[in-house]
C-alpha positions in Angstrom: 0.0 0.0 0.0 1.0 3.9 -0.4 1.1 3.8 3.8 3.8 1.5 4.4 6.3 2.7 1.5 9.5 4.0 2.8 11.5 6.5 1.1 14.4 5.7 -0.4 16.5 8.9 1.3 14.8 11.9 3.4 15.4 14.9 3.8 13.6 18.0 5.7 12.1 21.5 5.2 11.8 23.7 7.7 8.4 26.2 7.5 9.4 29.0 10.1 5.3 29.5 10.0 3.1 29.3 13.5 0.3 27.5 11.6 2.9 24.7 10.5 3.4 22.0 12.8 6.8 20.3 13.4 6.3 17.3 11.7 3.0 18.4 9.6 3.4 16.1 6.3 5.5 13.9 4.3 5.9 14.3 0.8 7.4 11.0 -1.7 7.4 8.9 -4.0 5.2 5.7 -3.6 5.1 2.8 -6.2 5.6 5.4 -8.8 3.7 8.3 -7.7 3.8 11.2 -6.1 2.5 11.5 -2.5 1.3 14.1 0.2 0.2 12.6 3.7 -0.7 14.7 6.5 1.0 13.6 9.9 -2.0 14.6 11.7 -0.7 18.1 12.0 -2.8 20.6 14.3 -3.9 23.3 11.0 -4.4 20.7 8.0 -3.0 20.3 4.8 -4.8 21.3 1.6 -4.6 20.8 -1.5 -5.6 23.5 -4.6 -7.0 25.8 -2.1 -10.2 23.8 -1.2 -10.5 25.6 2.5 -13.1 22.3 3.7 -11.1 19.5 2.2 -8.3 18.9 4.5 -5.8 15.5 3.5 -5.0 12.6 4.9 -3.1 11.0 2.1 -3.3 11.9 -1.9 -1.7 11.4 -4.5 -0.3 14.6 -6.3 -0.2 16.3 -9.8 1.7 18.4 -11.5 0.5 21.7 -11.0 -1.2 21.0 -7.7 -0.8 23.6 -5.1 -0.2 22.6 -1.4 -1.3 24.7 1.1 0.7 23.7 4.7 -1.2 25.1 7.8 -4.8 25.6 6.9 -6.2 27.9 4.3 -4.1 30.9 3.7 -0.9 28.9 4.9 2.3 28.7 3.4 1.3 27.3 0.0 3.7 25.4 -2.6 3.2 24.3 -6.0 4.0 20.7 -7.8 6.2 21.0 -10.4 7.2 17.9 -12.4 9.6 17.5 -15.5 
């Protein structure tokens, strides 16, 4: 399953943001595809600015936008080559 893949190496951003837990989400790759899981952080994680659909765990496309700490966090966007 997409739950129990481990990444192959890690590594770690820091978000100097209040609304941004510690550990808030992990971000891979997962039998081929890209991966967002919450890690059941206190604000949420959404994805393409949908302020009432919080994640668990999705799968991610290019040109998704990730928004870390609720709506109106500290957003990122997907970009694949």
């Amino acid at each position: 399953s997409l739950h129990d893949a481990l990444p192959i190496s890690s590594c770690q951003i820091v978000i100097g943001d209040r609304r941004v837990s510690g550990r808030h989400a992990w971000l891979g790759i997962a039998l081929g595809k890209v991966i967002l899981r919450d890690l059941e952080s206190t604000n949420g994680t959404l994805i393409n600015v949908h302020p009432h659909r919080v994640i668990g765990e999705t799968e991610l496309h290019a040109g998704d936008t990730i928004c870390f700490g609720g709506h109106k966090g500290v957003e990122f966007k997907l970009l694949i080559d």
